[in-house]
Legacy VTK file of the C-alpha trace (Angstrom):
# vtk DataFile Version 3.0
C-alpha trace
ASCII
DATASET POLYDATA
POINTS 514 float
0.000 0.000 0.000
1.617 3.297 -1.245
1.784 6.076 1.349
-0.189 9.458 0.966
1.717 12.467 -0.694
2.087 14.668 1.600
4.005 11.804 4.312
6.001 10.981 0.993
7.309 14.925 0.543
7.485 15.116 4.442
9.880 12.461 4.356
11.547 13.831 1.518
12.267 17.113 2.864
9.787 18.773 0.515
8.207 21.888 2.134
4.224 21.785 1.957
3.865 25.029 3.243
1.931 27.483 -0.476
3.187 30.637 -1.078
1.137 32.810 0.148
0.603 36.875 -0.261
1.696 39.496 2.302
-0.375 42.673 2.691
2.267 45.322 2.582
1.736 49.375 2.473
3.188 50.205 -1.168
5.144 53.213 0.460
7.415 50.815 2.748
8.173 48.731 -0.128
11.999 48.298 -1.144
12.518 48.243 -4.873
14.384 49.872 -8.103
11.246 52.951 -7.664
12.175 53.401 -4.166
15.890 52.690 -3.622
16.424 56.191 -3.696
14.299 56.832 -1.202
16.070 57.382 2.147
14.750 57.236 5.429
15.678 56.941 9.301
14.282 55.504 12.649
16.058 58.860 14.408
14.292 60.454 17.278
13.229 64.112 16.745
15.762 65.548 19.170
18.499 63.149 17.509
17.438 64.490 13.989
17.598 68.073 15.863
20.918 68.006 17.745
22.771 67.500 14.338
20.745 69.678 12.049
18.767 72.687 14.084
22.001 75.074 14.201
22.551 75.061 10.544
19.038 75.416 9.985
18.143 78.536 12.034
21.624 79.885 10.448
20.047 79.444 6.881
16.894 80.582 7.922
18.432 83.811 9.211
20.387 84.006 6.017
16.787 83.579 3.873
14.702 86.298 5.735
17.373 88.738 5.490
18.587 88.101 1.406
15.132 86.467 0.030
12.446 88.260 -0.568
9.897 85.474 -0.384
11.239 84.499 2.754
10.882 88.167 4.151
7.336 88.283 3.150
6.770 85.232 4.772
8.271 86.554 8.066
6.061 89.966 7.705
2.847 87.729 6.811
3.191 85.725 10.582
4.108 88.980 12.215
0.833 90.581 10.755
-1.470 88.147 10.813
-0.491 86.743 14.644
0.033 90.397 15.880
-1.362 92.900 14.133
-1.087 96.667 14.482
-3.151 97.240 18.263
-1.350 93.525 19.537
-3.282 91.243 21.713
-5.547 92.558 24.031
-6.160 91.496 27.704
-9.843 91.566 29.041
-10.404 91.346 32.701
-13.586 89.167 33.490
-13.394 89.468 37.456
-17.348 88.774 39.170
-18.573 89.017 42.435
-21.119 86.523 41.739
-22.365 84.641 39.207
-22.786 86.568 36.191
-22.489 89.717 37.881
-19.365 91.822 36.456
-17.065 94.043 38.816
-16.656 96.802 36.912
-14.292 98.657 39.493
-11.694 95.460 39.197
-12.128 95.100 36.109
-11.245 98.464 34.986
-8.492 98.989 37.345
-6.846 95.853 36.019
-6.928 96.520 32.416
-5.785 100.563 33.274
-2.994 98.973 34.995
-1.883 96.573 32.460
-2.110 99.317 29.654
0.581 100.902 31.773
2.896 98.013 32.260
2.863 96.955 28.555
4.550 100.184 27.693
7.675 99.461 30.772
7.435 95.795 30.440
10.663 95.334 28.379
13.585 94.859 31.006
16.163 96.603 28.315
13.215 99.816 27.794
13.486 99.440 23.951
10.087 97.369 23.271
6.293 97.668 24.414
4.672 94.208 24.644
3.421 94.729 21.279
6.874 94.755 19.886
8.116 91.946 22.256
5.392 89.803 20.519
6.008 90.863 17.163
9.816 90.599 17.307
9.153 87.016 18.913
6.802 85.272 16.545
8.911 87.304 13.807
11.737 84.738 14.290
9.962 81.602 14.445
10.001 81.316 10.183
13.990 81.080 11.150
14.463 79.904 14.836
11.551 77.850 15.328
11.441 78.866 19.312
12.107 81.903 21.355
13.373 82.289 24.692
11.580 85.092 27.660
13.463 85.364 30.683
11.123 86.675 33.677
12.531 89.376 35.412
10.958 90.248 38.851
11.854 92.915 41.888
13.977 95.619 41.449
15.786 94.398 38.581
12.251 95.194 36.564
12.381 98.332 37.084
9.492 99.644 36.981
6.189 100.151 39.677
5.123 96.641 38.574
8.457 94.909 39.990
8.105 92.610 36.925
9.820 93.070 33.514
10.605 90.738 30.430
13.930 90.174 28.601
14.046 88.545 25.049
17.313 85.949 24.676
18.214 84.972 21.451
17.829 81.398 21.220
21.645 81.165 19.972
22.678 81.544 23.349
21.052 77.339 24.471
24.105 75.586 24.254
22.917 72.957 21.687
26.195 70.770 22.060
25.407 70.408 25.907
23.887 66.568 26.037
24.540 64.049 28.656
23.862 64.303 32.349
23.494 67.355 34.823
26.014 66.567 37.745
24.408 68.658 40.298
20.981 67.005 39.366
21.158 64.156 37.760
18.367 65.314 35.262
19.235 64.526 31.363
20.561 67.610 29.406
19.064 67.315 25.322
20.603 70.085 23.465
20.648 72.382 26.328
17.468 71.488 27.473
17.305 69.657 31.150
14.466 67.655 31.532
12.720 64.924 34.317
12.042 61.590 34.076
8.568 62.769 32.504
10.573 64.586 29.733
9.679 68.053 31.838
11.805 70.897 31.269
13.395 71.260 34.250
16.079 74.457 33.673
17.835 75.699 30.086
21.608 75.958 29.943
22.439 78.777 27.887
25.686 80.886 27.356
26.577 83.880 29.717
26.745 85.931 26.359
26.185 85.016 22.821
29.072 82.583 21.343
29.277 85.602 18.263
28.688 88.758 19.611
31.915 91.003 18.944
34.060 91.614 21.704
32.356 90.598 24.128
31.595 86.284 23.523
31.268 83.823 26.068
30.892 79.803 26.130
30.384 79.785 29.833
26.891 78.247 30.696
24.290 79.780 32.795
21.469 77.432 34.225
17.846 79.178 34.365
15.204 77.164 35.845
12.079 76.365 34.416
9.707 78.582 36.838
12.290 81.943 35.273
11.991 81.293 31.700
9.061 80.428 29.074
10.725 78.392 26.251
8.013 78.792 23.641
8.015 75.721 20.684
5.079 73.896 18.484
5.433 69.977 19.741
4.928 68.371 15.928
6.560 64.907 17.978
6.375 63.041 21.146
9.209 63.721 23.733
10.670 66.723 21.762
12.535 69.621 23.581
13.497 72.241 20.691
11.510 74.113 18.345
11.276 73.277 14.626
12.301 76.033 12.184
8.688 77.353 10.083
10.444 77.309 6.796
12.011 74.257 7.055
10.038 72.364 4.910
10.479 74.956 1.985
14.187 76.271 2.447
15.961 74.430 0.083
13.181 74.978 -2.929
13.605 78.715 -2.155
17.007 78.492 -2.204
17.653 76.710 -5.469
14.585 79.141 -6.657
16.559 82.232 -5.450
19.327 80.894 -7.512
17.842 79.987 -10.340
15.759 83.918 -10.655
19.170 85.385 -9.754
20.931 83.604 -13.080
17.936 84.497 -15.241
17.914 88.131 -14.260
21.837 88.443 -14.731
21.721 86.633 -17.838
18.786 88.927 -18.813
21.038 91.913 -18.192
23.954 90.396 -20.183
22.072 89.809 -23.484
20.512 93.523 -22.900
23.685 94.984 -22.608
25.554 92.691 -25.688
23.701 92.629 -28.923
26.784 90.562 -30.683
30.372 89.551 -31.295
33.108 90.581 -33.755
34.492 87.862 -34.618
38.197 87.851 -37.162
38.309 85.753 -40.560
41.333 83.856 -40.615
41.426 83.882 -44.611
41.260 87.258 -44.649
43.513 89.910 -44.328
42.880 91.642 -41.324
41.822 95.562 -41.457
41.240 97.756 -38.293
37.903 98.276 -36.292
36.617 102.036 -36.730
37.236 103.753 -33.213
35.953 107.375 -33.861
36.043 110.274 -31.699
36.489 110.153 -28.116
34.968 112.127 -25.564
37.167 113.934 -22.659
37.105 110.579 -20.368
38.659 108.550 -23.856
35.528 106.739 -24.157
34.304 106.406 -28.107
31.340 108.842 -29.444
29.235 106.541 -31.296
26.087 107.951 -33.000
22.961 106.426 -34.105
19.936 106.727 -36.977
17.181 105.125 -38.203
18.439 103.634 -41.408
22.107 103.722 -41.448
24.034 100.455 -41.335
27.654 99.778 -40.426
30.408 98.711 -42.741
32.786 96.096 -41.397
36.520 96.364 -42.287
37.870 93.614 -44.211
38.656 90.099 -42.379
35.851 91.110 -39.644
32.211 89.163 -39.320
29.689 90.160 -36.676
27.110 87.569 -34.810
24.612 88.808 -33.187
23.446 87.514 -29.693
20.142 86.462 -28.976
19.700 86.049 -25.075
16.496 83.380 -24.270
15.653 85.616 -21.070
13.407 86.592 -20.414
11.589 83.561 -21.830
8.777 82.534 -22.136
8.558 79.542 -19.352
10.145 81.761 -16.351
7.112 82.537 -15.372
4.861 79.470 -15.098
8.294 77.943 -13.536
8.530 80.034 -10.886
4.859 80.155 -10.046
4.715 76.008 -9.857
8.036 76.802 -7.703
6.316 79.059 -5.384
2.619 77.304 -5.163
4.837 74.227 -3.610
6.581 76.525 -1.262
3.345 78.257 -0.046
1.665 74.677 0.430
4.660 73.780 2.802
4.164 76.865 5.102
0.244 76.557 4.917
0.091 79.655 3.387
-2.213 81.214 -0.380
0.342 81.074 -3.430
-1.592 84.073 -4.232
-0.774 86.188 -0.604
2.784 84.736 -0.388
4.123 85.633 -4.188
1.488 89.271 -4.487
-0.034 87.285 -7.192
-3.538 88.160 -8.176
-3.459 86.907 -11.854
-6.052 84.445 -12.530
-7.637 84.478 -8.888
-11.832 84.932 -9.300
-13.979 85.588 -6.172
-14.451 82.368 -4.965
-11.013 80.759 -5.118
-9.607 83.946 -2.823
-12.368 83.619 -0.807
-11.546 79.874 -0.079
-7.926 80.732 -0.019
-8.372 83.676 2.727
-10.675 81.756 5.073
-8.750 78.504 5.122
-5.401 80.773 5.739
-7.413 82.841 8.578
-8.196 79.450 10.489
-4.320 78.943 10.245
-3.196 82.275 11.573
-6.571 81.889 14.347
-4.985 78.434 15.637
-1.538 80.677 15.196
-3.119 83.267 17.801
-3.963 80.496 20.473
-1.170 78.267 20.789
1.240 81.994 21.138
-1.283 83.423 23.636
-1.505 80.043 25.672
2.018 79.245 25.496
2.836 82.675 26.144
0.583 85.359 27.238
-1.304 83.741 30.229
1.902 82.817 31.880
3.124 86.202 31.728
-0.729 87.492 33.096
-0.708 85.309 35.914
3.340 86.271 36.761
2.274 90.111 36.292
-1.031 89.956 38.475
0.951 88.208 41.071
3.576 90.527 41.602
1.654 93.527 40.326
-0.489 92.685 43.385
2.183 92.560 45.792
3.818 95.722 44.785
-0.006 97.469 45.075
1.088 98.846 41.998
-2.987 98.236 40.771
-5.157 100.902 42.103
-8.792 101.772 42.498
-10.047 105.056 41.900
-10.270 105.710 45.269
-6.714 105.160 45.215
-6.954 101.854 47.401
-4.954 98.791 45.735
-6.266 95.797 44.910
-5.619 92.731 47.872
-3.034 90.548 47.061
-5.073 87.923 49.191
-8.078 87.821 46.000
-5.535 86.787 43.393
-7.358 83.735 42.536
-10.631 86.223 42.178
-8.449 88.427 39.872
-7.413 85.783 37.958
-9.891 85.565 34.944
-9.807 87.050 32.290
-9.707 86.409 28.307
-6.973 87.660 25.125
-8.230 89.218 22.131
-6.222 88.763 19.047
-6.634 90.428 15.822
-9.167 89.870 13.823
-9.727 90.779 9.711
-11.965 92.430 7.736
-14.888 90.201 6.118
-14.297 89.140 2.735
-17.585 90.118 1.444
-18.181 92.642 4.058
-22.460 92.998 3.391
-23.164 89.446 2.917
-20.964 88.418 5.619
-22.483 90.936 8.244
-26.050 89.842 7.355
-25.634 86.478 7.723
-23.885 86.593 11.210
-26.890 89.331 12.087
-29.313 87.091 10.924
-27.449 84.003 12.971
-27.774 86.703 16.173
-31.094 87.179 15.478
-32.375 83.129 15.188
-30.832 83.014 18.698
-27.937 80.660 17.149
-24.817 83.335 18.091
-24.563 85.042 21.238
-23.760 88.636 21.234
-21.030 88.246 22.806
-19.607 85.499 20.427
-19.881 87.957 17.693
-18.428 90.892 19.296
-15.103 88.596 20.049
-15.082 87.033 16.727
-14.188 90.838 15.375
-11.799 91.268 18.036
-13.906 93.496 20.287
-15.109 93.428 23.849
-18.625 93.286 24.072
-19.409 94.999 26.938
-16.772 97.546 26.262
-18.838 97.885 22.677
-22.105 98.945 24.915
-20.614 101.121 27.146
-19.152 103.119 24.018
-22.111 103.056 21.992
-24.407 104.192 25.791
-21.622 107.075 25.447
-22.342 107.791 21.873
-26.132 108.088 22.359
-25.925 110.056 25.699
-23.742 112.618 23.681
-25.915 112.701 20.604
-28.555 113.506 22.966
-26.667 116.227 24.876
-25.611 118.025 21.553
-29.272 117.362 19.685
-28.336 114.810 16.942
-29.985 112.351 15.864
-28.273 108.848 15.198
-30.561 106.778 13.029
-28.470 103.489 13.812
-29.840 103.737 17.194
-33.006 105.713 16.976
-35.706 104.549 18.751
-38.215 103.245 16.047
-42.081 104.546 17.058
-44.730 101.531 16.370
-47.001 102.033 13.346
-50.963 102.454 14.647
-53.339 99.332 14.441
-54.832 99.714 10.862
-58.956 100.763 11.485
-60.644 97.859 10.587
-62.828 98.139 7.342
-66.857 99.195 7.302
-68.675 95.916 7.425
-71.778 95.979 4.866
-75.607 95.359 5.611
-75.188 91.758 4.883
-72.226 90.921 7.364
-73.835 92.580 10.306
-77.123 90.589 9.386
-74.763 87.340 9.762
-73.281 88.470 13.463
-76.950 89.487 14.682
-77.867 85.152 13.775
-74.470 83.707 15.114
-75.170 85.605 18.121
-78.876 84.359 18.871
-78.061 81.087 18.086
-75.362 81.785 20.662
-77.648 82.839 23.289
-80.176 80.303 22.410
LINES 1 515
514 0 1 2 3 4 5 6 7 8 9 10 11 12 13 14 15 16 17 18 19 20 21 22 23 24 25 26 27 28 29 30 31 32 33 34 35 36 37 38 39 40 41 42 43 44 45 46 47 48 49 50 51 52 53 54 55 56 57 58 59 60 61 62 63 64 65 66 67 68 69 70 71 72 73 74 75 76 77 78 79 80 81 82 83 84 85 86 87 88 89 90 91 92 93 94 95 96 97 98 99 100 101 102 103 104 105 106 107 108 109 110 111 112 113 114 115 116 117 118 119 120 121 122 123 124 125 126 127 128 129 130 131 132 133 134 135 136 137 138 139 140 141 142 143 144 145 146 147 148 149 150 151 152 153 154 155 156 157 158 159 160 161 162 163 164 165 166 167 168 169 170 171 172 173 174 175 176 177 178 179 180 181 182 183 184 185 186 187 188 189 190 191 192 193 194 195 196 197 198 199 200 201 202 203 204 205 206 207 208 209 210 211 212 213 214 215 216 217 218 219 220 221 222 223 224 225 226 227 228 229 230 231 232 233 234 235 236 237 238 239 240 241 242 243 244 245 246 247 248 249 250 251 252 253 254 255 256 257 258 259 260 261 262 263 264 265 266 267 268 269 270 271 272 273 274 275 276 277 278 279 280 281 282 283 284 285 286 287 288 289 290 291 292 293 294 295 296 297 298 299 300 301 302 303 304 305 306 307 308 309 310 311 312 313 314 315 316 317 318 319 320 321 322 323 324 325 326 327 328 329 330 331 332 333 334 335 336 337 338 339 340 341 342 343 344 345 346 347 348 349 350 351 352 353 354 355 356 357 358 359 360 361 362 363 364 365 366 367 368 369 370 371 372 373 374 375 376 377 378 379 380 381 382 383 384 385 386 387 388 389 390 391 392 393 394 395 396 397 398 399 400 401 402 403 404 405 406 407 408 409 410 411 412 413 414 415 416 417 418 419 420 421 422 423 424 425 426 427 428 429 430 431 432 433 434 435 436 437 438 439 440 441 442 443 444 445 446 447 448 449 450 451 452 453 454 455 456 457 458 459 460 461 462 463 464 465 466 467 468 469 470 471 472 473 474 475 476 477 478 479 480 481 482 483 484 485 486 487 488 489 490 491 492 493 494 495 496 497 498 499 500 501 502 503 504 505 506 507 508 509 510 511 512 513
């Protein structure tokens, strides 16, 4: 009796396993189309600690030499900023939904005053502390705010700000802090938990003229705000903005420089003389010669130029500007612009071809950018430096009522609301835009309130202006028709009822009664 197959090929040392298919993602696949295709299982801070020095350094070098790169810069500075800043509303209650004005005010009057002395160095309001730091994060990717407080400040407020340049973080400092056994990455101590703990930075910057130093300085975490965007797990430096396009705008820069110079060059050289070797050479006219012993040359419409013997001329024919520079550049650009989540048509001041509908897409889906922007610089940012400012601003009774009393430092928790405005933008079609979020107001879908901060304003600081404007159009005689008071039309009389009608009401009314 023969033995089944598959104990025959066992025995054999056939395999009976089939081939079978693997379910692979295409992009992981290792072939000729992808050998090319280089990638590493790096850490962020590993990819960082080799490559974030040379890349703020060629970020600088783009914002100050490319224009693209400058517009770019001015676009976050506008857009985050803006020309009145970020503005700090006090919402202190003593209850429930009851404001206190007299808090609130004093607060907000006292805040106007430090942002004008909050700088430690007394060059910068906070306006241009905030513009100058989301300025460099294109290039730098992070800033660095030391918190002064006491007399060092120097002002009533005992609390001040100083802006370090982020050069100064020693990014070759990595290993292990002696005094606290804490990890150092790239000047950056951190916990266990991957906390920052204190940043090591130089006493002075490593470049700065005559006076350079490499000696470190360690400032603890509760004395500094190192502000970053977190695009990783675990990472501990900031990410330069224009990464992603630098080296397109680079080659780009390049490649627009050549074309203009080689524009200039065949403006400037219509041809060559060039010498027959056959022929017996003559001598090239020269002509008169002006005082400085450069030649007069003359010319008018239909004369031409005799060559001496043994000369030929060539004309040259220069291909720029040509025809494809544009549409190259553009494609160039578009891909830059989509790396930095910015319009082609706001980054490159290019309106050509745009309709209504595609700018209005454009604009809105940018705004949402620079609105998300807005929030992760004032929470990073501007509530820390709030809560540090009411604190000591408290203790130094540097806020005031107008009775002249200060505030208790004891109620700081009670003090402690309060909300950032950040700029807002004009509607992009202004009348249907304003109708529709009137209309929303009026379907009881959008609060008030919810409308007044979506343009950036204060709502109850909008009443209390426009109470101001009526009580003065009152006082001088004018009337405002926006806020007229509109007089109810009269009941229309109703219309004389005829002999046959009243005939009708006299039967439904006995039948009624009956």
């Amino acid at each position: 009796m023969r033995a089944p197959a598959f104990l025959r090929n066992l025995f054999r040392g056939k395999s009976i396993a089939k081939k079978t298919q693997v379910r692979r993602f295409q992009a992981a696949r290792i072939d000729r189309l992808s050998a090319d295709w280089i990638a590493t299982y790096s850490s962020i801070n590993e990819e960082l600690r080799g490559d974030l020095d040379r890349l703020r350094a060629r970020g600088r070098e783009l914002r100050n030499n490319n224009d693209y790169a400058r517009k770019f810069c001015g676009m976050v500075e506008t857009n985050m900023v803006g020309p009145a800043g970020f503005v700090m509303q006090a919402r202190v209650e003593n209850a429930p939904g009851k404001a206190d004005k007299l808090a609130n005010d004093a607060i907000e009057a006292a805040f106007v005053r430090w942002q004008s002395v909050c700088d430690v160095t007394g060059r910068q309001s906070l306006r241009d502390m905030c513009e100058t730091l989301v300025g460099g994060l294109p290039s730098d990717g992070e800033f660095l705010v030391r918190l002064v407080r006491g007399p060092d400040a120097r002002n009533e407020f005992n609390f001040a700000l100083q802006l370090i340049d982020v050069d100064r973080i020693d990014t070759t400092f990595n290993g292990i802090e002696h005094s606290t056994g804490n990890t150092v990455i790239m000047g950056v101590e951190v916990d266990a938990y991957r906390r920052t703990v204190a940043v090591h930075i130089f006493e002075a910057h490593p470049n700065d003229g005559p006076r350079t130093s490499r000696q470190r300085v360690r400032l603890a975490a509760e004395d500094i705000i190192h502000g970053f965007k977190v695009e990783r797990a675990e990472q501990v430096r900031g990410i330069p903005w224009m990464a992603p396009g630098m080296l397109s705008l680079h080659h780009l820069g390049g490649f627009m420089l050549a074309a203009v110079l080689a524009a200039e060059h065949g403006a400037n050289h219509f041809g060559f003389f060039t010498q027959n070797q056959d022929a017996a050479p003559g001598t090239l006219p020269i002509g008169q010669r002006d005082d400085g012993g450069d030649a007069i040359t003359t010319s008018q419409p239909g004369i031409y130029d005799t060559l001496p013997p043994g000369y030929d001329f060539k004309p040259h024919e220069s291909k720029y500007p040509n025809e494809v520079f544009g549409p190259f550049v553009k494609t160039a650009l578009q891909r830059v612009a989509s790396g930095w989540r910015v319009s082609y048509h706001a980054l490159a001041n290019d309106l050509e071809g745009v309709n209504f509908s595609s700018i209005r897409s454009g604009t809105l889906d940018e705004r949402d950018r620079w609105s998300s922007d807005q929030q992760w610089f004032i929470d990073i940012l501007l509530k820390r430096v709030r809560a540090e400012w009411m604190v000591m601003s408290l203790l130094s009774n540097a806020i005031t009522m107008p009775n002249g009393s200060p505030l208790p430092a004891a109620k700081v928790a009670k003090f402690a609301p309060h909300d950032w405005l950040g700029r807002r933008w004009e509607w992009v079609d202004p009348l249907k835009d304003m109708n529709a979020r009137i209309a929303g107001v009026g379907a009881g879908l959008v609060a008030p309130q919810d409308l007044s901060a979506q343009m950036g304003r204060d709502f109850y600081d909008t009443m209390v202006k426009i109470k101001e404007a009526q009580d003065l159009a009152q006082q001088l005689g004018i009337v405002l028709p926006a806020y007229a008071t509109k007089v109810a039309a009269p009941a229309p009389k109703p219309a004389p009822k005829g002999r046959l009608a009243e005939v009708e009401e006299e039967d439904e009314e006995e039948e009624a009664a009956t």
